[in-house]
LOLOTOR-15111 format. One record per residue (C-alpha): residue number from 0; x, y, z. Coordinates in Angstrom, 2 decimals, always signed. Layout:
<recs>
NUM X Y Z
...
</recs>
This chain:
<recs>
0 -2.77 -19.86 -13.32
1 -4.38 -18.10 -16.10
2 -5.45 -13.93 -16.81
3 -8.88 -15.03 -16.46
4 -8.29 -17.00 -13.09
5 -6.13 -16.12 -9.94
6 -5.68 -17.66 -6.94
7 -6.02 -15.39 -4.39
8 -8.67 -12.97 -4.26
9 -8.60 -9.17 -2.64
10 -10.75 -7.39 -0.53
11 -10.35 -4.24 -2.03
12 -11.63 -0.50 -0.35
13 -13.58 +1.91 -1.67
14 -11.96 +3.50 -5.47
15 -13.25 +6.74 -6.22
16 -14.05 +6.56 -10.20
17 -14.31 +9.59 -12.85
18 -15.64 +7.87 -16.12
19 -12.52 +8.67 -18.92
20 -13.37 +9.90 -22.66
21 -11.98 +7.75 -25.53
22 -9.04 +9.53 -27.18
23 -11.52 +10.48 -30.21
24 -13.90 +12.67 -28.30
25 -11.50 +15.24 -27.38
26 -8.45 +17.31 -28.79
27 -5.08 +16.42 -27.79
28 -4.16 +17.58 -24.46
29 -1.51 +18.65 -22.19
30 -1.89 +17.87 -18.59
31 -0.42 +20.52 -16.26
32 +0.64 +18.27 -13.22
33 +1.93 +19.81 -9.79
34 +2.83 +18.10 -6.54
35 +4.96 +18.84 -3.22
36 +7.99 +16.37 -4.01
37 +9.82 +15.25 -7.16
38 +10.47 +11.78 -8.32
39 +14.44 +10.95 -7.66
40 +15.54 +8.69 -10.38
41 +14.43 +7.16 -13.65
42 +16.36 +3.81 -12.74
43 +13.25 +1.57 -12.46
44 +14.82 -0.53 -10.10
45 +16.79 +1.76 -7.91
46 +14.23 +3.63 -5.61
47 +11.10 +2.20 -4.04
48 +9.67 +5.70 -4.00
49 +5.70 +6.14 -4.70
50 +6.13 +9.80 -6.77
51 +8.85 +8.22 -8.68
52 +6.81 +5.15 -9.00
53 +4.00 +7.03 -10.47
54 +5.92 +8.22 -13.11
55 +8.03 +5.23 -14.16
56 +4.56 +3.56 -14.47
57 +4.12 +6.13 -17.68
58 +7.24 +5.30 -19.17
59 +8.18 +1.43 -18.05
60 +6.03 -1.81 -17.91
61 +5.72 -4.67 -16.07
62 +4.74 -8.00 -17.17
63 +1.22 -7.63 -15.63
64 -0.60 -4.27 -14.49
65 -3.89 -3.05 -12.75
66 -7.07 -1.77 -14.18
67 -9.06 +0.83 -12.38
68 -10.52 -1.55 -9.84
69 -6.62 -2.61 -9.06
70 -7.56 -6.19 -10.49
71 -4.34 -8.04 -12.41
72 -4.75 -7.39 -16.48
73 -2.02 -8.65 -19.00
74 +0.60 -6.26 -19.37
75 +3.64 -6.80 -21.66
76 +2.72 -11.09 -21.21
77 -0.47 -11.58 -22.46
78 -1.15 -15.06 -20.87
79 +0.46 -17.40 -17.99
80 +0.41 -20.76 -17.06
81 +1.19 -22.49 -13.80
82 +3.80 -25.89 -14.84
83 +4.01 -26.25 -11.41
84 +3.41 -24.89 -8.34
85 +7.35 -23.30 -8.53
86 +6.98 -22.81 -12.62
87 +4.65 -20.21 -13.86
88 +5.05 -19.50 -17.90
89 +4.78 -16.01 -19.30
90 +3.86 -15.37 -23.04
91 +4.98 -12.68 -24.11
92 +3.35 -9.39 -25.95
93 +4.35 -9.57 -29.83
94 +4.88 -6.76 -31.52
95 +6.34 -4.48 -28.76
96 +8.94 -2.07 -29.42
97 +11.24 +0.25 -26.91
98 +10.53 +4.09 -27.21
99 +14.17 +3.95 -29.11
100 +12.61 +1.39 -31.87
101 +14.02 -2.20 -30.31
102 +12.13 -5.23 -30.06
103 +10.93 -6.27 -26.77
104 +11.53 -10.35 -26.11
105 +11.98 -12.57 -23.88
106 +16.07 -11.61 -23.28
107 +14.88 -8.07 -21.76
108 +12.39 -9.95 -19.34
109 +15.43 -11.95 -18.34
110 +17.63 -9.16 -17.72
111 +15.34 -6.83 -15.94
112 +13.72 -9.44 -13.61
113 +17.35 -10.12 -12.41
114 +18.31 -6.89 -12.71
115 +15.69 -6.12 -10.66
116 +16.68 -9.12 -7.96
117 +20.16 -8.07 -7.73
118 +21.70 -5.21 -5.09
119 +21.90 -2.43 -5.49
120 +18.28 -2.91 -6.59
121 +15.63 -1.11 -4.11
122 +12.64 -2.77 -6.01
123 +13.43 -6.32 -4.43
124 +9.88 -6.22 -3.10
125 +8.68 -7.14 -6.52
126 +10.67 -9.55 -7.12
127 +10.76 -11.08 -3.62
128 +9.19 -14.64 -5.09
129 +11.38 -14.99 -7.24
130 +14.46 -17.91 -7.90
131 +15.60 -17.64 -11.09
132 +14.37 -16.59 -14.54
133 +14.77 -18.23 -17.27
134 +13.81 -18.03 -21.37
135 +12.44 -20.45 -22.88
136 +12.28 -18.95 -26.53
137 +12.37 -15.30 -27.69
138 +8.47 -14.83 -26.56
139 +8.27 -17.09 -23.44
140 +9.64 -16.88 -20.01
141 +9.48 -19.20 -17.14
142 +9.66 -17.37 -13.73
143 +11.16 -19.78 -10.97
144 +9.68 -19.26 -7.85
145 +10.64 -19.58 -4.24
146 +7.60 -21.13 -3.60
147 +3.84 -21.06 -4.62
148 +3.41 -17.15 -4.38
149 -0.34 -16.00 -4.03
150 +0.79 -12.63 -5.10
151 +3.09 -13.09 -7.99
152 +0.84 -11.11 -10.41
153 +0.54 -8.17 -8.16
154 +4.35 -7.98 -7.13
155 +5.19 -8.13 -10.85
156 +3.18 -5.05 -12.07
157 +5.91 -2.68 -10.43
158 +9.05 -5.61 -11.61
159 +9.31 -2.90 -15.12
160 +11.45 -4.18 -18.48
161 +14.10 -2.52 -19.83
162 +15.92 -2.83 -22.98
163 +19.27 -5.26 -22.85
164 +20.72 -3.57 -25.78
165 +20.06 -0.24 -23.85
166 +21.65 -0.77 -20.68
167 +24.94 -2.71 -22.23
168 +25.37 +0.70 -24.38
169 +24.78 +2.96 -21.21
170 +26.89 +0.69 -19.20
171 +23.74 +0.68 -16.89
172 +23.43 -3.46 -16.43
173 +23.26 -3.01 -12.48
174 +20.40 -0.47 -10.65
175 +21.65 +2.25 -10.06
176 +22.84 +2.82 -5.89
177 +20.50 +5.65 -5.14
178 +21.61 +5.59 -1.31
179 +25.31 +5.89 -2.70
180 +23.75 +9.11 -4.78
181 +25.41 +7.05 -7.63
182 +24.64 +9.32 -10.90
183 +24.04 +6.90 -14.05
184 +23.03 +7.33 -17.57
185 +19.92 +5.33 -16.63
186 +19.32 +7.62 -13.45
187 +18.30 +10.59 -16.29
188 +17.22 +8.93 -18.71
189 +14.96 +6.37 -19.81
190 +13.72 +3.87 -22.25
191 +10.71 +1.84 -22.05
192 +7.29 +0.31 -24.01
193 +5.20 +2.74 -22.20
194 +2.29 +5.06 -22.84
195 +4.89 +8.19 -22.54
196 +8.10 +8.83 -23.52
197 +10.57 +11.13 -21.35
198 +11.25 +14.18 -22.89
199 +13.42 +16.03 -20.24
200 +13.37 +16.21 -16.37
201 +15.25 +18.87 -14.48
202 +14.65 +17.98 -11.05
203 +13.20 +20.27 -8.72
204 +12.22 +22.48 -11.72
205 +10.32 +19.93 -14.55
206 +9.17 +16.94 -15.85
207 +7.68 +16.40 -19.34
208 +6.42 +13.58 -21.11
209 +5.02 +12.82 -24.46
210 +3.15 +10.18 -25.51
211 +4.30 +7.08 -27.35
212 +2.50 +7.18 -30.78
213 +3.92 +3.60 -31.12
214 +2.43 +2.03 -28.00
215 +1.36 -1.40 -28.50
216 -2.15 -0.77 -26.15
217 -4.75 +2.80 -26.59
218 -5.51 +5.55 -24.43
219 -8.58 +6.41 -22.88
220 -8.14 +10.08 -22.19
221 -6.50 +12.56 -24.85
222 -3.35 +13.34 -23.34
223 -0.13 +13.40 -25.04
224 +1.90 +15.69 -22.93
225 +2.92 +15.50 -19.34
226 +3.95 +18.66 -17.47
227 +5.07 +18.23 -13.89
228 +6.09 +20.68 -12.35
229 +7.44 +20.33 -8.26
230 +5.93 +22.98 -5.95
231 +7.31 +22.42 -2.40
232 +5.33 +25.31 -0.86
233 +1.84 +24.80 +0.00
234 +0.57 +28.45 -0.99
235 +2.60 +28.36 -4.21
236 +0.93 +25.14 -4.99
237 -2.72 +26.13 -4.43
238 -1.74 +29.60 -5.86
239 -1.09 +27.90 -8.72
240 -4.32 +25.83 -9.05
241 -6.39 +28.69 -8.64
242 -4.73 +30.54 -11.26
243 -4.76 +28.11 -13.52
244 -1.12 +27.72 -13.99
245 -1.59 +23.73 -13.13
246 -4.17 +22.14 -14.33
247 -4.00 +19.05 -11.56
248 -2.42 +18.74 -7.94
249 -2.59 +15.03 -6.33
250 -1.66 +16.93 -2.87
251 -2.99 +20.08 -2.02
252 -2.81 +21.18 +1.36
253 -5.25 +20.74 +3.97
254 -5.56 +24.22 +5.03
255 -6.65 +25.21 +1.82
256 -9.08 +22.19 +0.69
257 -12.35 +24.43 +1.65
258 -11.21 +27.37 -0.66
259 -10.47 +25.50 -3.32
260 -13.34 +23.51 -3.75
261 -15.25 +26.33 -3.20
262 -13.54 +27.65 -6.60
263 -16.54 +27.52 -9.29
264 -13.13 +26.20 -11.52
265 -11.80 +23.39 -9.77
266 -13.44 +20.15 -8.03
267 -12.55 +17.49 -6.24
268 -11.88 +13.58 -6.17
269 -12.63 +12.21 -2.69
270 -10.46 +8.80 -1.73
271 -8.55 +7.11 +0.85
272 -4.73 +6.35 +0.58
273 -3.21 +2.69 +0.80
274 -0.97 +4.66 +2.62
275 -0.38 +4.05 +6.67
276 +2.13 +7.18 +8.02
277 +3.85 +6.06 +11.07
278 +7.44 +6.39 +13.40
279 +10.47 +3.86 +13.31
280 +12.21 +3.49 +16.30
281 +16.24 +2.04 +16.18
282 +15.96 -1.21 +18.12
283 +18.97 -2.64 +16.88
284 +21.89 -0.46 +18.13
285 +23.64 -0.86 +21.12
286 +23.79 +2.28 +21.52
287 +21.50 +5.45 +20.33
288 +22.46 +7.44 +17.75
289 +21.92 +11.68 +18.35
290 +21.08 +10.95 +22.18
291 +21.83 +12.18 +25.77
292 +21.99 +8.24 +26.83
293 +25.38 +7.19 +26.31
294 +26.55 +3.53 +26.08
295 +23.28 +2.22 +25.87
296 +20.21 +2.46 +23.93
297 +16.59 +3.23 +25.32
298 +14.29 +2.26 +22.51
299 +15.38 -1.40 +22.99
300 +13.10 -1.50 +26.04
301 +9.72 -2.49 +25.55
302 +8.46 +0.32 +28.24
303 +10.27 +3.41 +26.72
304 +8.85 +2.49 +23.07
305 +5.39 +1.95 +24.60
306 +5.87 +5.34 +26.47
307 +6.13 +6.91 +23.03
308 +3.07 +5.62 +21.75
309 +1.43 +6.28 +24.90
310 +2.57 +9.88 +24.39
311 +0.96 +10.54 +20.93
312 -2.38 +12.02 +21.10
313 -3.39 +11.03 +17.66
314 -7.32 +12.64 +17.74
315 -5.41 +16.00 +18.36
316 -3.32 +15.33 +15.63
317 -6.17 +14.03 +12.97
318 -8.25 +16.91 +14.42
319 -5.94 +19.80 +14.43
320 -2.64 +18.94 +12.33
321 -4.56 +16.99 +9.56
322 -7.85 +18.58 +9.71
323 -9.84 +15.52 +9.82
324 -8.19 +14.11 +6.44
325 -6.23 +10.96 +8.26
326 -7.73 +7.62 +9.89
327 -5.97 +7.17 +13.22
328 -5.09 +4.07 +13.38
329 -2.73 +1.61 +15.69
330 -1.62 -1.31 +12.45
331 +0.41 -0.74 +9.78
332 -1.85 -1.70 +6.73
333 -4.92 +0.15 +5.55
334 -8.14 -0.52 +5.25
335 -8.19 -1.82 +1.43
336 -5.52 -4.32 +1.99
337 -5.71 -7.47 +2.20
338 -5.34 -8.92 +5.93
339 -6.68 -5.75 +7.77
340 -9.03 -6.27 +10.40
341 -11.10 -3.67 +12.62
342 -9.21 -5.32 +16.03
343 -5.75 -4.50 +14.80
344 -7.06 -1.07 +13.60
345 -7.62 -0.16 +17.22
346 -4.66 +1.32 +19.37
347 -2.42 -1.03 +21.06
348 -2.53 +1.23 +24.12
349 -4.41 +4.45 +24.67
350 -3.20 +8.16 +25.12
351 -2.30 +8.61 +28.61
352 +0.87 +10.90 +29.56
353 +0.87 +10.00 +33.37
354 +1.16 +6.08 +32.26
355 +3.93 +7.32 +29.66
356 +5.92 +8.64 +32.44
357 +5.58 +5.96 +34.69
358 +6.69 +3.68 +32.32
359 +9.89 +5.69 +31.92
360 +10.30 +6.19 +35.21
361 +10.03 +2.13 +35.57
362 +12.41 +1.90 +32.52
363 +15.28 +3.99 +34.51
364 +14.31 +7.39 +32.50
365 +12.61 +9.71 +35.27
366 +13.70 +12.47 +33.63
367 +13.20 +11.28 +30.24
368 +16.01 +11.65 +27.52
369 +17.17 +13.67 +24.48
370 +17.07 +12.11 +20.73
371 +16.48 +13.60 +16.89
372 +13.36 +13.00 +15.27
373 +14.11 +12.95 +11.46
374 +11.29 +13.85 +9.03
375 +10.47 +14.84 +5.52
376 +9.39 +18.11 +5.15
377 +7.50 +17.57 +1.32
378 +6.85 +13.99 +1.08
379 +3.59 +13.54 +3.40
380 +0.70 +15.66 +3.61
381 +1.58 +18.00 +6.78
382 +4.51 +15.80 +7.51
383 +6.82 +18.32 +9.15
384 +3.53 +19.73 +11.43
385 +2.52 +15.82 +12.17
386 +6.41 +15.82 +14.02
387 +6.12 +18.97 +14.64
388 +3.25 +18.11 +17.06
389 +4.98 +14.94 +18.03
390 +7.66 +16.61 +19.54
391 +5.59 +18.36 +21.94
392 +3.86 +15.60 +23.38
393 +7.02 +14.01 +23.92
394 +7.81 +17.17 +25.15
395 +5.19 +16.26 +28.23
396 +6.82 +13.28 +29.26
397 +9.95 +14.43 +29.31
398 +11.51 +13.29 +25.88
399 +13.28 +16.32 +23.87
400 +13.41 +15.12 +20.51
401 +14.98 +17.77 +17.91
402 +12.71 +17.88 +14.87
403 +15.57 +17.39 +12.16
404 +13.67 +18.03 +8.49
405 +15.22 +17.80 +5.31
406 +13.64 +17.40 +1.51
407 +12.75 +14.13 +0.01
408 +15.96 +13.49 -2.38
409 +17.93 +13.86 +0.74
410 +15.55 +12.43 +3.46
411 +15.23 +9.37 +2.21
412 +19.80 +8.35 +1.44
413 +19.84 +9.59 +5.19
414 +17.56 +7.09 +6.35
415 +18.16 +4.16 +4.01
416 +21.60 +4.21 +5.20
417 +20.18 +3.51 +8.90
418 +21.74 +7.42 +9.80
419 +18.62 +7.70 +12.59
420 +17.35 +7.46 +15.68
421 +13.61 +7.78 +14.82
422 +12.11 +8.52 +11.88
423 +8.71 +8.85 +10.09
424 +8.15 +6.69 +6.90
425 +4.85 +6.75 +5.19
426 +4.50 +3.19 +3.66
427 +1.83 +2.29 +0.49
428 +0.76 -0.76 +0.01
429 +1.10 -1.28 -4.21
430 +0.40 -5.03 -4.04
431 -2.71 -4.42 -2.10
432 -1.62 -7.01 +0.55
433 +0.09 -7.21 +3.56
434 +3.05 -9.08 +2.83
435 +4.36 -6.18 +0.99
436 +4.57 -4.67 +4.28
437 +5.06 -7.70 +6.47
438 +8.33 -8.81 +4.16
439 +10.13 -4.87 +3.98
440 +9.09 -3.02 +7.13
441 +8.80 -6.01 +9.80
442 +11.25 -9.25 +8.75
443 +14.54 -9.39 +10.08
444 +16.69 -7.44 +7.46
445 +19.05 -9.66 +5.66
446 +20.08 -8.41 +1.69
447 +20.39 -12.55 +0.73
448 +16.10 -12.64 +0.89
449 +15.71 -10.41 -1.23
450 +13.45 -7.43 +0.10
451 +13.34 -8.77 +3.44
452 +13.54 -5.95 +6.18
453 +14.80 -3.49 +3.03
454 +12.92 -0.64 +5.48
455 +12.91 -2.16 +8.65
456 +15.20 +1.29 +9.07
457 +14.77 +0.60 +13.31
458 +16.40 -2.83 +13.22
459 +12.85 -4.48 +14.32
460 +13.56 -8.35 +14.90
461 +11.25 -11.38 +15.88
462 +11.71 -14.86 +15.11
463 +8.38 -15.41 +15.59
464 +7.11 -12.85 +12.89
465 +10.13 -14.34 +10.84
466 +8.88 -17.57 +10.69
467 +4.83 -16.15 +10.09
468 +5.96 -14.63 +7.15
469 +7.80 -17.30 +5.56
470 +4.34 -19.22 +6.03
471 +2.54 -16.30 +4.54
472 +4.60 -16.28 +1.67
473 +3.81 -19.56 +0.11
474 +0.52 -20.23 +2.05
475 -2.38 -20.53 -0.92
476 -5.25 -20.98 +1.16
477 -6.44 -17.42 +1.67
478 -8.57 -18.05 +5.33
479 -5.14 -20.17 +6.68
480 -3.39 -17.19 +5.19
481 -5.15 -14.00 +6.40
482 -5.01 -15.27 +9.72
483 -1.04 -15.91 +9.83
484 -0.94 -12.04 +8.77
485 -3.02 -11.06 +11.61
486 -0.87 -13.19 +14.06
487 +1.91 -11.32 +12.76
488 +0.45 -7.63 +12.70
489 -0.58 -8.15 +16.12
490 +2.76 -8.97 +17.35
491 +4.40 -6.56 +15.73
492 +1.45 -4.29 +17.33
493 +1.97 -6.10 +21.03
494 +5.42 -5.36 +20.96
495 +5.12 -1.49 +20.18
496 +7.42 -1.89 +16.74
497 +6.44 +0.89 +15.45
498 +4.20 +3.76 +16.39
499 +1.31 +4.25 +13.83
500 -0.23 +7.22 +13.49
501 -2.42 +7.12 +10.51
502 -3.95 +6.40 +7.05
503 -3.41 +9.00 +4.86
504 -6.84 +10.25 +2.89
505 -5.45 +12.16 -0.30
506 -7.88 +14.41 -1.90
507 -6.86 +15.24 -5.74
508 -7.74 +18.69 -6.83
509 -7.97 +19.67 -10.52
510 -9.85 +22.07 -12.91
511 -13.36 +21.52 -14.02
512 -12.51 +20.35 -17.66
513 -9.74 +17.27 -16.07
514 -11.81 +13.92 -16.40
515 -9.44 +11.32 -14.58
516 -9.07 +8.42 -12.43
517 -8.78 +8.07 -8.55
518 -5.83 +5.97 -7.68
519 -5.71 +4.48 -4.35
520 -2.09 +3.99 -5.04
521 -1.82 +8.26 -5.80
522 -0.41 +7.37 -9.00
523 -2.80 +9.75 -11.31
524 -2.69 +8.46 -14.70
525 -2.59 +10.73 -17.74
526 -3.52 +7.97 -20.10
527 -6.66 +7.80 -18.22
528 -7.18 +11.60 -18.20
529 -9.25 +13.78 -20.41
530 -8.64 +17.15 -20.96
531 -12.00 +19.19 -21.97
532 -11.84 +22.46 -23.62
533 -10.81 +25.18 -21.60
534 -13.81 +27.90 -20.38
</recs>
């Protein structure tokens, strides 16, 4: 298995490209970022978070990463070789040093990778093929595997290095346990080989970054400062925008898309998400949490989870809640990922409210129930209106579901430490395949596989599915393999799991003079991004 050679190919969707000026063409540049949420940690193990992903991707590195089409380039190894189908060797970047001025070898691959595999780590997902790691000199690295793994490269680009010497100084050896709200040195602040070095961040108020004048690779764009800046309110944020406070915001409201664009300042970069938004449902306990059904729980029959589906009108909600910027949708993986297919796309049952009813009626719930709906409130685009909505088409069938909101830092401990009844999780795909989603969301949890059912938050639980995706894990023939993940999506889809709603479409809205990138991934990236005079 070589850079120039893998051995599974993607079927990627549709990336939305702005050509990038070299670093010579343009003055240096600072690049005035806003969004709704903050990032929660700098641990790059400790939160599987896409905002907080997006910015350890500036200041960490993985092994591998992604060029603009989201194909596999060398990252901090510069070639591998496949010893066996369980052995792949890494050779390592030379020259590499740490934002403090350390070497990079083969001893901080070791650590992080295993770092990374070890609780309280939330990034097992990236690690998930992995058995052991071991060094075979200071510049080489043999990854053990589990079994052939057709996406090894892609899980690795998010598997980021740290610096040994770093983490035995700041006593931060082991992730830090974000659902604990453990503070650690390594929690605020940061060390890696990357484009940009952290500066400060005071969440909820600001991020900044500078660049790394010692990074080993160049820029494209001309930025070398970061300024993020956290604007929870939709009208602040596209306030902001237009005034020309921010130079850049990666969500800007829905409501205000046509005004903005209609700014002779600002324009817009058009893509879809790899992001599907959908509803967990607790399967698992015996008895509902936050209920009016005592010593039992409802959601364990088939016929009250399909009655939820049933209830969702999700053309009302794409119409009027999203304004047309979703794809309804009734599977859990997007479009651009590899294993979706236009059957699973369709919904597993259609809206109908009187065949909701009767099937709690027929499930012993004529009168329907009571149960909290928990949802972010500045993680999603229109997240709290999507449940919002939701609520009142349970409403019609009976089911009173509190809407209980709360902000990203503290949405996601609450959930994480299975504190819900249903939730809504919005879940991107960074591998680009559906194992990523298949081996987190839908496999039996159990913390001694690794990332297996991490978020599987409702308890979800099939032997059948178990056993598909142990196939799909080490299957290498990608027909034989595409078509275990659809038997698996469909009957996770057949057995009304989850309840999909849709894929997110996230417009990026900046000012005339920002030259950038569209990530499917929404992970902008400065190194990428030009900054032209101002007007």
């Amino acid at each position: 298995m070589h850079t120039t050679r893998t051995r599974h190919r993607f079927a990627l969707g549709f990336v939305a490209l702005a050509t990038a000026a070299t670093l010579g063409s343009a003055q240096a540049a600072t690049f005035r970022w806003a969004g709704a949420n903050d990032l929660v940690t700098f641990d790059p193990h400790a939160q599987n978070h896409q905002t907080t992903l997006a910015f350890l991707q500036q200041v960490y590195e993985g092994l591998t990463r992604y060029d603009a089409k989201f194909q596999i380039q060398p990252g901090l190894a510069t070639k591998w070789t496949e010893v066996t189908p369980t052995q792949v060797r890494f050779e390592l970047r030379r020259n590499v040093k740490f934002h403090d001025g350390a070497p990079f070898t083969a001893d901080d691959v070791v650590f992080s990778l295993k770092r990374a595999m070890s609780p309280p780590s939330n990034m097992t997902a990236y690690v998930q093929s992995l058995q052991d790691v071991k060094k075979v000199d200071d510049f080489t690295v043999d990854l053990i595997l589990k079994g052939p793994s057709p996406v090894l490269l892609r899980e690795l680009t998010d598997a980021r290095i740290m610096n040994l010497a770093w983490a035995q100084k700041h006593n931060a050896l082991k992730a830090q346990d974000y659902v604990a709200k453990e503070e650690t040195y390594s929690a605020r602040n940061a060390n890696g080989t990357g484009p940009f070095v952290l500066k400060s961040w005071q969440p909820d108020v600001k991020t900044v970054l500078e660049a790394n004048p010692n990074w080993w690779d160049k820029p494209t764009g001309n930025v070398t400062e970061v300024v993020y800046t956290p604007i929870k309110s939709s009208a602040t944020r596209t306030a902001a925008l237009m005034s020309g406070q921010v130079d850049f915001v990666n969500d800007p409201p829905t409501q205000d898309l046509a005004r903005l664009v209609q700014n002779p300042d600002l324009k817009q970069l058009d893509g879809s998400e790899n992001r599907t938004i959908f509803l967990g449902m607790d399967q698992k306990r015996d008895e509902l949490l936050y209920s009016s059904v005592k010593g039992k729980n409802p959601l364990k029959d088939i016929r009250v989870r399909q009655a939820l589906y049933q209830a969702v009108d999700l053309a009302t909600i794409h119409r009027t809640t999203m304004r047309q910027l979703s794809v309804p949708t009734g599977t859990m993986i997007a479009p651009m990922v590899n294993g979706w297919t236009k059957d699973l796309e369709a919904r597993a049952a259609k809206y109908d409210v009187a065949a909701a009813k009767k099937l709690l009626t027929d499930a012993g719930y004529p009168d329907g129930f009571e149960v909290t709906l928990d949802c972010p409130n500045d993680r999603y685009v229109n997240d709290e209106a999507i449940c919002q909505a939701v609520t009142g088409m349970w409403a019609r069938i009976g089911v009173k579901a509190k809407l209980a909101t709360l902000p990203t830092a503290n949405y996601f401990p609450k959930i994480l430490r299975r504190d819900t009844s249903i939730y809504m999780l919005g879940w991107g795909v960074a591998t680009m395949d559906a194992l990523y989603s298949l081996d987190s969301l839908i496999s039996t949890e159990d913390p001694k596989r690794g990332a297996a059912g991490n978020y599987n938050i409702g308890g979800y639980s099939s032997k059948d599915v178990d056993g598909l995706i142990a196939q799909i894990k080490i299957a290498t023939d990608p027909v034989k393999r595409n078509q275990l993940i659809h038997e698996a999506l469909k009957i996770v889809k057949d057995d009304f799991a989850y309840v999909p709603l849709h894929h997110q479409i996230r417009p990026w809205v900046m000012r005339k003079n920002i030259t950038t990138v569209y990530r499917a991934d929404d992970r902008p990236v400065p190194w990428w991004t030009t900054v032209g005079a101002a007007k």
